[in-house]
Every structure is written in C-alpha cells, then in structure tokens.
BAMI-487109 format. One record per residue (C-alpha): residue number from 1; residue in one letter; x, y, z. Coordinates in nm, 4 decimals, padded with zeros to 6 digits, always signed. Example, Ala and Ser with C-alpha at 12.3 -4.5 7.8 and 13.67 -1.06 7.14 Angstrom:
<recs>
{resi:1	resn:A	c1:+01.2300	c2:-00.4500	c3:+00.7800}
{resi:2	resn:S	c1:+01.3670	c2:-00.1060	c3:+00.7140}
</recs>
This chain:
<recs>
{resi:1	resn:X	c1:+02.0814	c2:-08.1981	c3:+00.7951}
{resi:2	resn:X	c1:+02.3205	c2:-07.9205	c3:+00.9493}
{resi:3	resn:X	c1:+02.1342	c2:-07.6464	c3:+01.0501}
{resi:4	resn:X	c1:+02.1701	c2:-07.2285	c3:+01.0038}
{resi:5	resn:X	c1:+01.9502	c2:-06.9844	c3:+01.2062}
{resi:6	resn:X	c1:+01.6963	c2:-06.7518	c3:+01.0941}
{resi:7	resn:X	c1:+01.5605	c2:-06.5092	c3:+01.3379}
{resi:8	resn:X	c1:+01.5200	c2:-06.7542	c3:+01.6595}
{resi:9	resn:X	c1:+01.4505	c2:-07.0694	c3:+01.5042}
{resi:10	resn:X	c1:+01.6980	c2:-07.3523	c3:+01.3622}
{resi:11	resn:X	c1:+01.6229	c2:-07.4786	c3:+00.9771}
{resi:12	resn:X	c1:+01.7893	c2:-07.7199	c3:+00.7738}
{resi:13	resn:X	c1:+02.1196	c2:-07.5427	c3:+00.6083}
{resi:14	resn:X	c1:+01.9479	c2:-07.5786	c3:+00.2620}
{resi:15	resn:X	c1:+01.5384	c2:-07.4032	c3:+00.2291}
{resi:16	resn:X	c1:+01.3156	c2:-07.5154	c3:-00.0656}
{resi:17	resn:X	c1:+01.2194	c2:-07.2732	c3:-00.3120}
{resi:18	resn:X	c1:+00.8507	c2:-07.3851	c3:-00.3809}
{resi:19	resn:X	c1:+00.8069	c2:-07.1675	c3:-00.7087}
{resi:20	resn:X	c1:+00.8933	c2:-07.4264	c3:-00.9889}
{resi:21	resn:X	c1:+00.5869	c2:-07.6201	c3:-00.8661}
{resi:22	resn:X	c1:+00.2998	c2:-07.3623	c3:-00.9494}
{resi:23	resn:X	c1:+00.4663	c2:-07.1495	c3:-01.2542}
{resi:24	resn:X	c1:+00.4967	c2:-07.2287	c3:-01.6474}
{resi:25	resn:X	c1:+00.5924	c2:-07.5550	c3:-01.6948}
{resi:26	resn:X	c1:+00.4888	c2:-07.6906	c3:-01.3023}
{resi:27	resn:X	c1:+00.4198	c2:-08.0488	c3:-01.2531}
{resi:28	resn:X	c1:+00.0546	c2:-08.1874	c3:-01.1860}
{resi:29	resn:X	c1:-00.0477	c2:-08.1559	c3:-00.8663}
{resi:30	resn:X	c1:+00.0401	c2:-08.4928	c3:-00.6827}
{resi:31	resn:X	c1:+00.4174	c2:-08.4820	c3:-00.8407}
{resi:32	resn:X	c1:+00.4389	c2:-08.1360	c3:-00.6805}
{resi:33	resn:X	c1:+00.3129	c2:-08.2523	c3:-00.3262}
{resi:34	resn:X	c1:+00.5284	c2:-08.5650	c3:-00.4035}
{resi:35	resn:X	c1:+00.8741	c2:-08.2997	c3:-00.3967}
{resi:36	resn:X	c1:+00.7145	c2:-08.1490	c3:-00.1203}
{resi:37	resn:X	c1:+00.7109	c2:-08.4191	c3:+00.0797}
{resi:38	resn:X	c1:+01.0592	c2:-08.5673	c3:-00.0768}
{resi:39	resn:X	c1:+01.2166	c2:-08.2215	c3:+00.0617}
{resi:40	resn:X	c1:+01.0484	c2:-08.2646	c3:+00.4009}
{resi:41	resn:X	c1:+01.1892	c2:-08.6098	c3:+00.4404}
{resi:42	resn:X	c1:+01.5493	c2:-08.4978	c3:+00.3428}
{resi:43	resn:X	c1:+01.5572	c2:-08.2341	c3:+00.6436}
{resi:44	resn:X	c1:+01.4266	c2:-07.9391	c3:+00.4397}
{resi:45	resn:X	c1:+01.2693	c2:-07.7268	c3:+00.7028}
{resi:46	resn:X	c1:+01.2648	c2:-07.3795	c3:+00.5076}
{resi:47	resn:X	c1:+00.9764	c2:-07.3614	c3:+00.2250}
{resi:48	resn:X	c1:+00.9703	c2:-07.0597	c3:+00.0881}
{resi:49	resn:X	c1:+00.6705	c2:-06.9487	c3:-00.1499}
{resi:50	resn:X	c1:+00.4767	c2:-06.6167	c3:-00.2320}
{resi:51	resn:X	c1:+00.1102	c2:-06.5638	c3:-00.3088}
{resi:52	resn:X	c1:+00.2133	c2:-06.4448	c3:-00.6566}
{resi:53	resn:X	c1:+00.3930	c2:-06.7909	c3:-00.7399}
{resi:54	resn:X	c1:+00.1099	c2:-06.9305	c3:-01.0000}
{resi:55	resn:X	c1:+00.0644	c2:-06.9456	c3:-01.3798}
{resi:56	resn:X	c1:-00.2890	c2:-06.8221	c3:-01.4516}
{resi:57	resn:X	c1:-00.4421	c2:-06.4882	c3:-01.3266}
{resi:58	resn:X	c1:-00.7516	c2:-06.6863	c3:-01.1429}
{resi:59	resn:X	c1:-00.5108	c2:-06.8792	c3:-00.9228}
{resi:60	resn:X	c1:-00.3234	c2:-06.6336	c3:-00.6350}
{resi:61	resn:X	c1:-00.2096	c2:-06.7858	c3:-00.3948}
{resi:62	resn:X	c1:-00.1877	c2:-07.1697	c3:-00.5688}
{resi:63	resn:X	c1:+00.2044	c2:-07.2451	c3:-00.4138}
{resi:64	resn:X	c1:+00.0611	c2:-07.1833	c3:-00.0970}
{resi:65	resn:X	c1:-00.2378	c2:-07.3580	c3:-00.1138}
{resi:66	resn:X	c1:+00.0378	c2:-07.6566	c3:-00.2176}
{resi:67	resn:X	c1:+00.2415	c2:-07.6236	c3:+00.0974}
{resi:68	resn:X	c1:-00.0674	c2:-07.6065	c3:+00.3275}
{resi:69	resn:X	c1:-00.1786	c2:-07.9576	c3:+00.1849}
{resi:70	resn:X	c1:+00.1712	c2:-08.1444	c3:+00.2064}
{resi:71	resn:X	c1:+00.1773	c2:-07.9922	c3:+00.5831}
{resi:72	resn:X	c1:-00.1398	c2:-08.0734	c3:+00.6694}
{resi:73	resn:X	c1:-00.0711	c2:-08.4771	c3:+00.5519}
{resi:74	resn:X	c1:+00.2304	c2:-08.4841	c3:+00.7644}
{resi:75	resn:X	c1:+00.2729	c2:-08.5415	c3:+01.1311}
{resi:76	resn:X	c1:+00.2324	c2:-08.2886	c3:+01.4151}
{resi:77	resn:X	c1:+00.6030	c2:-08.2847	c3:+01.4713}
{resi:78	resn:X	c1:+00.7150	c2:-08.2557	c3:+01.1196}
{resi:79	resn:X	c1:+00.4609	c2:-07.9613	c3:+01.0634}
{resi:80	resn:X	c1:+00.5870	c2:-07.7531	c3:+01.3821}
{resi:81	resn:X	c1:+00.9686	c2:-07.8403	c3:+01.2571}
{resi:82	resn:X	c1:+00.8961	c2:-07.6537	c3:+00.8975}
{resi:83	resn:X	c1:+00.8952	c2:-07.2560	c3:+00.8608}
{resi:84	resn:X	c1:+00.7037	c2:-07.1476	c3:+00.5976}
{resi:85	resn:X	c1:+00.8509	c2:-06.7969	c3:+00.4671}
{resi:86	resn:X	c1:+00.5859	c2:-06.6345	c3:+00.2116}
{resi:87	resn:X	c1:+00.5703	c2:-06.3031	c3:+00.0190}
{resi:88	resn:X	c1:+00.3549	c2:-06.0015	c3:-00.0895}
{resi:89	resn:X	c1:+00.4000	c2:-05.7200	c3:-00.3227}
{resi:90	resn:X	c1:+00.4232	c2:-05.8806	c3:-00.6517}
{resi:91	resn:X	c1:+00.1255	c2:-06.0215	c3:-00.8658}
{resi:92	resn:X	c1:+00.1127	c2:-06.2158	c3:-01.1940}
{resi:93	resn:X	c1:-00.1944	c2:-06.1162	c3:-01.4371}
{resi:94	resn:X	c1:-00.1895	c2:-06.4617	c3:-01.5797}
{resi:95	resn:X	c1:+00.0270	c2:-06.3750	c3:-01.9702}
{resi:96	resn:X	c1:+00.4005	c2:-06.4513	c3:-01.8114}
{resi:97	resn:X	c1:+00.4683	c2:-06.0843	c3:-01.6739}
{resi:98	resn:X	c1:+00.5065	c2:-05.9675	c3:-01.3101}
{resi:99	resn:X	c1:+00.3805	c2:-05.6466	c3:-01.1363}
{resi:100	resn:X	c1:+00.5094	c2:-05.4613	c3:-00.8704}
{resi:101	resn:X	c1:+00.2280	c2:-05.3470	c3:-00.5517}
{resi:102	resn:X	c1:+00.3830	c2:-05.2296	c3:-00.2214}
{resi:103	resn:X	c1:+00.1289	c2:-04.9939	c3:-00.1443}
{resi:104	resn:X	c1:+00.0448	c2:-05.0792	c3:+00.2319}
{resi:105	resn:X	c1:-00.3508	c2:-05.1702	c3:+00.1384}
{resi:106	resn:X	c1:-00.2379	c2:-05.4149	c3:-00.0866}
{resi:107	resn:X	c1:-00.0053	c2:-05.5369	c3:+00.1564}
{resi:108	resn:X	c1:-00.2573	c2:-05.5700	c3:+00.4462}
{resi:109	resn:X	c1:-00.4821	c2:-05.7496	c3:+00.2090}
{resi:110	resn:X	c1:-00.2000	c2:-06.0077	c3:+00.0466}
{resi:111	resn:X	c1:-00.0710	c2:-06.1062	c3:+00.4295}
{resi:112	resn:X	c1:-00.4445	c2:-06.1612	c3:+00.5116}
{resi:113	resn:X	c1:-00.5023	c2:-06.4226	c3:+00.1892}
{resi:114	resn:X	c1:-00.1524	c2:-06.5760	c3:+00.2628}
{resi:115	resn:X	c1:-00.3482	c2:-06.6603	c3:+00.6700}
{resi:116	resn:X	c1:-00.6164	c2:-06.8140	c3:+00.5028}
{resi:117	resn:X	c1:-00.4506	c2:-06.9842	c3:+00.2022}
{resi:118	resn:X	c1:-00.1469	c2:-07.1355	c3:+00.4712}
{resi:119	resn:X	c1:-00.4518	c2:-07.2600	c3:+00.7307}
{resi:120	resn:X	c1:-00.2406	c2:-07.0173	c3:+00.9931}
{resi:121	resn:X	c1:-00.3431	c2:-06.7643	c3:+01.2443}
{resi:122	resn:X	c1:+00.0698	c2:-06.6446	c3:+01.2210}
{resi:123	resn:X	c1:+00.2473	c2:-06.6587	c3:+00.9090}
{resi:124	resn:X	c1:+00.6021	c2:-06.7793	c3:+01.0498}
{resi:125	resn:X	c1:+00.8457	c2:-06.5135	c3:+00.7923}
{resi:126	resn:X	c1:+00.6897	c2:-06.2737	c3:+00.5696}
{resi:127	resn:X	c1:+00.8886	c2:-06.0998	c3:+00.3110}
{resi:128	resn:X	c1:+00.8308	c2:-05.8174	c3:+00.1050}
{resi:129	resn:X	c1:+00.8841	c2:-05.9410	c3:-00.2451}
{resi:130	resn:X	c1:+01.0321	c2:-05.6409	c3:-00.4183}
{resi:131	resn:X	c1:+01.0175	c2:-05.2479	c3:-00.3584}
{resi:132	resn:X	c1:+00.7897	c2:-05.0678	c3:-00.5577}
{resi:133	resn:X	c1:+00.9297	c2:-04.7514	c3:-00.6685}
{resi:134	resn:X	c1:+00.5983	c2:-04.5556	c3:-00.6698}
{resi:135	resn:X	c1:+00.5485	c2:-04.6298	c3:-00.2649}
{resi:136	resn:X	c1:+00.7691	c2:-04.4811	c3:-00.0378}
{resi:137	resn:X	c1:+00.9844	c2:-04.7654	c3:+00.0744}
{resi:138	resn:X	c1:+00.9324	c2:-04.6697	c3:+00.4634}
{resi:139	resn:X	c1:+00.5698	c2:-04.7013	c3:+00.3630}
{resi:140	resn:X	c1:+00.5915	c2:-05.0662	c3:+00.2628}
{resi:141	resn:X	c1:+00.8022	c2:-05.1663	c3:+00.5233}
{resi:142	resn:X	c1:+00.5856	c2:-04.9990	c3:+00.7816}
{resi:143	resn:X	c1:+00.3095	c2:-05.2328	c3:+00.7140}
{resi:144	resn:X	c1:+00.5649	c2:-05.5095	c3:+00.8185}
{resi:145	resn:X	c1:+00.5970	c2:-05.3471	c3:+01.1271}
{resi:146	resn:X	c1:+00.2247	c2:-05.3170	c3:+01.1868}
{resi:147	resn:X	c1:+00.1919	c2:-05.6980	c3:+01.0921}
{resi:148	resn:X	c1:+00.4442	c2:-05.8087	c3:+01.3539}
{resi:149	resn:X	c1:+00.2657	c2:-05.6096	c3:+01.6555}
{resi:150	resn:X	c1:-00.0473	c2:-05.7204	c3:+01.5782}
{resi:151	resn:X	c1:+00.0665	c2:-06.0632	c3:+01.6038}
{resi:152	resn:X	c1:+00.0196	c2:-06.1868	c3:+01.2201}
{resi:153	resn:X	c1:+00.3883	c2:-06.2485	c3:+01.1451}
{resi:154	resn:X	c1:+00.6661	c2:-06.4037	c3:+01.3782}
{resi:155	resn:X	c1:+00.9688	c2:-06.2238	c3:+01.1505}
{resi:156	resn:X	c1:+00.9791	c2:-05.9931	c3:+00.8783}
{resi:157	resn:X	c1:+01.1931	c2:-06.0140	c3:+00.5701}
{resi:158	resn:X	c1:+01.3225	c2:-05.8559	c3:+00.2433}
{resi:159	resn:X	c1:+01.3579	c2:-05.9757	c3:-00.1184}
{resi:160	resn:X	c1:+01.5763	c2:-05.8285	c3:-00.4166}
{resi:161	resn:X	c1:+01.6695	c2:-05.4927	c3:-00.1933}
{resi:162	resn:X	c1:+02.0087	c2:-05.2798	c3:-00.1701}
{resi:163	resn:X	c1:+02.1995	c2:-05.1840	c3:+00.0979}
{resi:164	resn:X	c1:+02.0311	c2:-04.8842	c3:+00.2183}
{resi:165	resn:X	c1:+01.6551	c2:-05.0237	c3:+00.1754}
{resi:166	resn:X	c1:+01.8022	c2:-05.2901	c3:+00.4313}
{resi:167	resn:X	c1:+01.9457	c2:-04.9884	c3:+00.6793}
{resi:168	resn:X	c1:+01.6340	c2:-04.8644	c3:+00.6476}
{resi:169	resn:X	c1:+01.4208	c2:-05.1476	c3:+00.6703}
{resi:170	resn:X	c1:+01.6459	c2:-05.2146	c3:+01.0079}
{resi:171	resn:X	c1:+01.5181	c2:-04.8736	c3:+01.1366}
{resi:172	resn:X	c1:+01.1704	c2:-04.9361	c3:+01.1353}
{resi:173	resn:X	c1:+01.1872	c2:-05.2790	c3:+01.2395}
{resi:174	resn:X	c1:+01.5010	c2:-05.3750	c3:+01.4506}
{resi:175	resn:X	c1:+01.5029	c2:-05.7116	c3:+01.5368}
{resi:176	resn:X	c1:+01.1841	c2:-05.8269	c3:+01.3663}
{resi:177	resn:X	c1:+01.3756	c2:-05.8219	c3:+01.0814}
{resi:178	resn:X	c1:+01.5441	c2:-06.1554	c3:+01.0359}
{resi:179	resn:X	c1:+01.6297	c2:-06.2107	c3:+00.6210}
{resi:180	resn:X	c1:+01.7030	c2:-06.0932	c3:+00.3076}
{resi:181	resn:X	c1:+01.6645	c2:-06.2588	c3:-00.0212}
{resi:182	resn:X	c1:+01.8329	c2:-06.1733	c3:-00.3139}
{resi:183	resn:X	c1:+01.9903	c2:-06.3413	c3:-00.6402}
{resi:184	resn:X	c1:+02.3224	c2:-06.4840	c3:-00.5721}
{resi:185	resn:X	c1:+02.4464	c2:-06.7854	c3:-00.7488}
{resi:186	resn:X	c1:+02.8023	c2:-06.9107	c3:-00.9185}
{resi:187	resn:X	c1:+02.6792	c2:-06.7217	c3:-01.2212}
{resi:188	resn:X	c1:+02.5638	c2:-06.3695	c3:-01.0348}
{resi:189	resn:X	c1:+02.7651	c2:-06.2684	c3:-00.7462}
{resi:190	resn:X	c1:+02.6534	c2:-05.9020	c3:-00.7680}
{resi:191	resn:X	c1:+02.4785	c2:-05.9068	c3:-00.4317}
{resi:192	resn:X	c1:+02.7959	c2:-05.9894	c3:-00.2569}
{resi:193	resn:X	c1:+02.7675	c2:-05.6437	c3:-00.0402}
{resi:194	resn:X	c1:+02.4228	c2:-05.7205	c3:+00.0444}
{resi:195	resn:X	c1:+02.5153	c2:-06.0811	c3:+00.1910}
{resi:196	resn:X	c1:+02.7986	c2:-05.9037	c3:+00.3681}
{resi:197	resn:X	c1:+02.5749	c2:-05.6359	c3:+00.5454}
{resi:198	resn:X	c1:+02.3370	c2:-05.8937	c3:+00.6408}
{resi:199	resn:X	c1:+02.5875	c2:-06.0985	c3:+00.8195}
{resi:200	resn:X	c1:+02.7124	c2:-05.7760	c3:+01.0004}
{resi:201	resn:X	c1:+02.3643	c2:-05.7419	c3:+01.0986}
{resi:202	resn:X	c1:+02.2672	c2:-06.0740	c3:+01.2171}
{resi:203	resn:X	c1:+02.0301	c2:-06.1676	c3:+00.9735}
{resi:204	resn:X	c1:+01.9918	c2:-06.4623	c3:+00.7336}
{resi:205	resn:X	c1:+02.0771	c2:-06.4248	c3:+00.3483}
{resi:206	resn:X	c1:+01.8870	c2:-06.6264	c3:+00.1665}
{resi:207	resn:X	c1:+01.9434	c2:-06.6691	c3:-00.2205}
{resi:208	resn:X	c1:+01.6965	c2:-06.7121	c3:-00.4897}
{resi:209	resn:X	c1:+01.7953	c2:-06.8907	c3:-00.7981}
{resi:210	resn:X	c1:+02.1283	c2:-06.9814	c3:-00.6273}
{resi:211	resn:X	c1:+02.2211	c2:-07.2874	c3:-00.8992}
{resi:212	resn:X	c1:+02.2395	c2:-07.0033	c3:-01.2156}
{resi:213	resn:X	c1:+02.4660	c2:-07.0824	c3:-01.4280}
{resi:214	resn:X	c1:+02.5224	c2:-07.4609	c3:-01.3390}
{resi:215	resn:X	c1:+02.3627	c2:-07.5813	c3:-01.6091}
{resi:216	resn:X	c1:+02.6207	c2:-07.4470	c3:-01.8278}
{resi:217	resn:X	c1:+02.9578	c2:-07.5733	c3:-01.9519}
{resi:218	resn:X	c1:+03.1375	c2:-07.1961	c3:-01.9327}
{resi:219	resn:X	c1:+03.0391	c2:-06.9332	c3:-01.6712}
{resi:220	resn:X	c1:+03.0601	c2:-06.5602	c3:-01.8492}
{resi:221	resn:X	c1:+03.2897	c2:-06.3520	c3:-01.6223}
{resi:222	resn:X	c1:+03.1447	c2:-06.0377	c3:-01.4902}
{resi:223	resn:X	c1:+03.4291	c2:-05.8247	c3:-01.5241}
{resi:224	resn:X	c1:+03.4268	c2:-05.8588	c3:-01.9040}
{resi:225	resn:X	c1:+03.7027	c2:-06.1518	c3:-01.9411}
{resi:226	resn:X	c1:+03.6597	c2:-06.4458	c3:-02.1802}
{resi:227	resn:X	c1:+03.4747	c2:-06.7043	c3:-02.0889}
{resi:228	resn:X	c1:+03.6325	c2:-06.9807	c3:-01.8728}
{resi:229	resn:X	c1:+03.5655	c2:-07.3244	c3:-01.8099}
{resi:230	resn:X	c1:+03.3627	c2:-07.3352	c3:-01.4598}
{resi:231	resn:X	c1:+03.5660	c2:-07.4735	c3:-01.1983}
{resi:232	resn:X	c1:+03.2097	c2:-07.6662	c3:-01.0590}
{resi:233	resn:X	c1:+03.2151	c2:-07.9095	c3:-01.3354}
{resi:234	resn:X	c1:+03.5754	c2:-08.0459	c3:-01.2528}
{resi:235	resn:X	c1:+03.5162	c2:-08.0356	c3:-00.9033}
{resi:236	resn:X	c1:+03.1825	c2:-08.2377	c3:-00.8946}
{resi:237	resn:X	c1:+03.3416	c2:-08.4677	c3:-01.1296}
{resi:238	resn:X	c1:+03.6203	c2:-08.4899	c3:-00.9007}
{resi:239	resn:X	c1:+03.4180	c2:-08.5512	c3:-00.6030}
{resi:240	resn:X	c1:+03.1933	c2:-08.7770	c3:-00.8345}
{resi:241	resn:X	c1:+02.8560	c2:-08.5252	c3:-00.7236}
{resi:242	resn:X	c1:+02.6450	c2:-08.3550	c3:-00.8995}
{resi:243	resn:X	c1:+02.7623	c2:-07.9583	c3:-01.0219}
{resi:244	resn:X	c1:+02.4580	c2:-07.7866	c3:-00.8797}
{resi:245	resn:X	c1:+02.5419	c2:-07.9780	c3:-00.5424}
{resi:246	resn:X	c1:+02.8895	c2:-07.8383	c3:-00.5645}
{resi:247	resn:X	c1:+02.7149	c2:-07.5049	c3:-00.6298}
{resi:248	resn:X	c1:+02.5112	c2:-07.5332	c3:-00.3018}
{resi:249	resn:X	c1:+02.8268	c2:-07.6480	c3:-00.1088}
{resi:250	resn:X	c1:+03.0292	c2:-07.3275	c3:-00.2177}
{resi:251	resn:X	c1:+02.7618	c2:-07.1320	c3:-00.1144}
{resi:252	resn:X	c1:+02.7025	c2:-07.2504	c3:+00.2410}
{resi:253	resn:X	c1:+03.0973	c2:-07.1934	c3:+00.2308}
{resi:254	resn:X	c1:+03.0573	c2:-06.8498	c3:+00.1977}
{resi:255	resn:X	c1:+02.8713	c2:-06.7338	c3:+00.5202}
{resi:256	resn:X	c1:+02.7115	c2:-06.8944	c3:+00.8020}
{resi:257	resn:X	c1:+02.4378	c2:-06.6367	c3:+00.6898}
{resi:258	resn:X	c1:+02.3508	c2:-06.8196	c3:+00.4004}
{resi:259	resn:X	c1:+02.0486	c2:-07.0576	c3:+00.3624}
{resi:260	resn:X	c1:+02.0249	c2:-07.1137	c3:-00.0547}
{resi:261	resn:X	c1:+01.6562	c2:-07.1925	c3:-00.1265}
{resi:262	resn:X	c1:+01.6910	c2:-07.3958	c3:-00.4739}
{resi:263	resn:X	c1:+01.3567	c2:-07.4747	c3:-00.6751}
{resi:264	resn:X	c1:+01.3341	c2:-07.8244	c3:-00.7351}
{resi:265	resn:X	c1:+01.0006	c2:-07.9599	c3:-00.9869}
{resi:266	resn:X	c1:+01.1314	c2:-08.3462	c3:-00.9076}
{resi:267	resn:X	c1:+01.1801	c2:-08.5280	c3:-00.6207}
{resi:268	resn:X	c1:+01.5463	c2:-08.6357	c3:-00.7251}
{resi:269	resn:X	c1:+01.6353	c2:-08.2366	c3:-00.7317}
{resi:270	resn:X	c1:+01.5929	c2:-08.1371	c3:-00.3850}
{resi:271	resn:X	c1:+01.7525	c2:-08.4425	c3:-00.2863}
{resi:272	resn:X	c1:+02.0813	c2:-08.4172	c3:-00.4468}
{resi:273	resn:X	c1:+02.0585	c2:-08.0247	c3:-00.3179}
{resi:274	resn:X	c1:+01.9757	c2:-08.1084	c3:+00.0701}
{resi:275	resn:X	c1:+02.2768	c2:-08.3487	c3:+00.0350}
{resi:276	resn:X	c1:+02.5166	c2:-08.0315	c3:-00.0313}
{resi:277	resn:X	c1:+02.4775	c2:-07.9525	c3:+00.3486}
{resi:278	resn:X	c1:+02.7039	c2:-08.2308	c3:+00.4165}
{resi:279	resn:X	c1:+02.9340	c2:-08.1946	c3:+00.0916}
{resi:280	resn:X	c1:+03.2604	c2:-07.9913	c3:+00.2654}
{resi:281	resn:X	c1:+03.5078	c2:-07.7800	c3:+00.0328}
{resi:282	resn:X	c1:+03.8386	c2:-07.7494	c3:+00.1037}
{resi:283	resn:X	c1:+04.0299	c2:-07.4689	c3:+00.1351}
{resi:284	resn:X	c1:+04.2216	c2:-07.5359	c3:-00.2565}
{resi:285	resn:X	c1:+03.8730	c2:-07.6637	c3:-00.4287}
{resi:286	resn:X	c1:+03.7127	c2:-07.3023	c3:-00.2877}
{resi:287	resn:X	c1:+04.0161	c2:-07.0794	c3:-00.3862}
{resi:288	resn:X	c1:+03.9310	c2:-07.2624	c3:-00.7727}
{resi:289	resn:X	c1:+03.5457	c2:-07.1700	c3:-00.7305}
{resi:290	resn:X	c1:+03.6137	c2:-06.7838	c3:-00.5846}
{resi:291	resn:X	c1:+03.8627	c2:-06.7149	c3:-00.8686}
{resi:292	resn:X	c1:+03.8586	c2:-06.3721	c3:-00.9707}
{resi:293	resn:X	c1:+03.5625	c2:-06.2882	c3:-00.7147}
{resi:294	resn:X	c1:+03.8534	c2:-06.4355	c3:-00.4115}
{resi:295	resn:X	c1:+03.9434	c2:-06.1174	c3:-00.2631}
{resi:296	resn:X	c1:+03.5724	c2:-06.0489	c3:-00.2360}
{resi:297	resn:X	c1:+03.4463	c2:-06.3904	c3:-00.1230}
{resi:298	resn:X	c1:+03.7014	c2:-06.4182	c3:+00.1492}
{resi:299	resn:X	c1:+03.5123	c2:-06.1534	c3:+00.3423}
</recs>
C-alpha cells in the first residue's frame, strides 16, 4: 500500500477505524477479528480504536481488547509494522449516549486501562477524544504531556478540536504532537481549516467517518443550494469502482496529511477501501468532486 507519515513512523495511506466492530449492531466476535485480520493483510497498518468504543456499560475497553487478540495471532513482524492509535476522554454508560471526561484523573486512569487492555508497556498514539468544556483545555492536554515524558505514549494526538485548541495543544506539547482527527468526508467538509493548519504544522489529519454521505444518491450542499447529483457515483461508475473507494481516493487527493480511517464491520469493506490508495484522480475527475468547495480544496 502507499504509505503517509505520522509522527516518525510510515503507515499504510488508508488507517482502520476499529469502532463498527464493538458498537450497536457489531459483528460476533470471530467476524470482527476476521476484518481485523482482512485489513492487516491488505497493508492496513493504522488501527485506530478508543476505550469508549463498546455497546454495554460493563464492557470499556472491548475494541481494544479486539485489536490486542488479532495482534497477538499474527507474526512478530506484522505486529511491530501496525500502530495502534487509541483514545480517552469519552465514556459510554451502556443506553446509546456518550459522555464527555477530560479531567486529568480520568485521563491518567483511561491511558493506564488502554496499557493493560492493548498487552503494551507504550501505547504507540494516544488521542484525546474530545474537549470537555468543564476542564480547562491546557489541563487535559497537560496530562498528554505528562504521559509522553514518562514514557507511556510514543505521540500524542487530538480528536474533533478547532483551530486554536490545536495552537494550543502545539504549545504544551511541540513535537509530541503528531495528529488530529476530525470529521471530514464528501458530505462534511467543515473541518477544511483544521486539515489545512495541520499540514502547515506537520502533523497528520486523520478523518473519522470520512465515507458520509456515500451511501447516498444526492449530497445536500452546505451553502444552502439544491441538492445535486454527487459527482462520486458517476465517477466510480466510470472507473467501474466502488463510490466509497472514489470517496477515499479524493481524499488522499487532498493532502499528503491525510490518512482517512474508514470503519469497516466486513471483511469485503476494508478491502475495497485499502484499494483507494492506489485508485489516482485526475486533475478533471477532482475539479467534478471539489465543485463548489474548489477554491477551498485547492489549498
């Protein structure tokens, strides 16, 4: 698979986002370690999970406890080839909803459960999953910075931030910081100025959820026009390819920053997605997908 940097290592251009496998909905067990391993063998080497990615409240930490059994069965080169990005500060109390905690005790506490529940004595990225706007924000982030000197995380990262909690973040961390993740996807291009800002900065932009909208026929445009027939459809019927892989093409397209981490519950999924990092757009077919967001996505 091409490959994109995060931090100081090389991954695959396209992550895996683990969630679908432990939430409402998740397959059994075996099917899930089944995708796992499906990704693995496609040249996925980004999983990204989160202790809060689970269904019932008496099961933190279940996605992990996934990806540390589909590592563990593989061998000692594929395991040291995969970086396994987690998260803390959200929870799930088991009926659907999510909570917020970034107070730094519960953050000291989730990175320790994410060591045990991984099998790792280093946890290779750690993210904070979303700021909690009853902690000072330098007061999360700070526990990042105590986690990376004392050796418990190689790289620190963000999810669903703005521009100035990533200045900020920057401040306190400088080059331990290596990602942010946000929601970007042919259907929600609002966090265009945060991808830009981390590709000024160095860092990688990972997006969650980046296939939104794909499963549509129409895409609603943000600016309040009528809805228009999505551009993705013809072109992966043109290029005789799935639309979601068109999706994952366009976004790689964007920035070199940009590692998309789809979910995937099947192994078929994550195969037609690793197969966008060799799917190349040309200059016309990525005009088409841009179209009113072109003076924007051209940088």
């Amino acid at each position: 698979m091409r490959q994109r940097t995060l931090g100081e290592r090389s991954i695959g251009a396209i992550g895996l986002g683990a969630m679908p496998l432990s939430v409402e909905g998740r397959p059994d067990p075996e099917a899930a370690l089944t995708t796992l391993h499906a990704a693995l063998d496609a040249g996925v080497t980004l999983l990204d999970t989160a202790d809060s990615y689970h269904w019932h409240a008496d099961e933190v930490g279940h996605n992990e406890r996934l990806i540390a059994r589909a590592l563990a069965a593989r061998p000692a080169g594929d395991r040291e080839a995969v970086l396994v990005a987690t998260k803390g500060g959200r929870g799930r109390p088991g009926d659907g909803s999510w909570t917020v905690d970034g107070r730094p005790e519960h953050l000291r506490r989730a990175c320790e459960g994410s060591l045990r529940r991984l099998g790792v004595d280093t946890i290779d990225l750690y993210q904070l999953h979303k700021p909690d706007p009853r902690v000072p924000w330098a007061d999360s982030v700070g526990v990042l910075r105590e986690l990376l000197d004392a050796g418990k995380i190689r790289a620190a990262g963000l999810s669903n931030v703005d521009e100035r909690q990533i200045l900020t973040a920057r401040e306190i961390l400088g080059p331990g910081l290596v990602s942010v993740q946000n929601h970007f996807s042919p259907a929600d291009r609002t966090a265009l100025p945060q991808l830009r800002l981390a590709e000024r900065l160095g860092l990688a932009f990972l997006p969650w959820s980046p296939l939104g909208g794909l499963a549509r026929s129409v895409l609603d445009d943000p600016a309040g026009g009528v809805p228009a027939h999505t551009a993705f459809h013809r072109i992966a019927a043109e290029r005789g390819v799935s639309p979601q892989r068109v999706g994952l093409a366009w976004l790689l397209a964007l920035s070199p920053a940009v590692v998309p981490i789809p979910g995937a519950r099947r192994p078929a999924s994550i195969q037609d997605s690793a197969a966008a990092a060799e799917l190349v757009l040309d200059a016309a077919e990525l005009a088409s997908l841009n179209g009113p967001f072109a003076a924007l996505t051209n940088g």
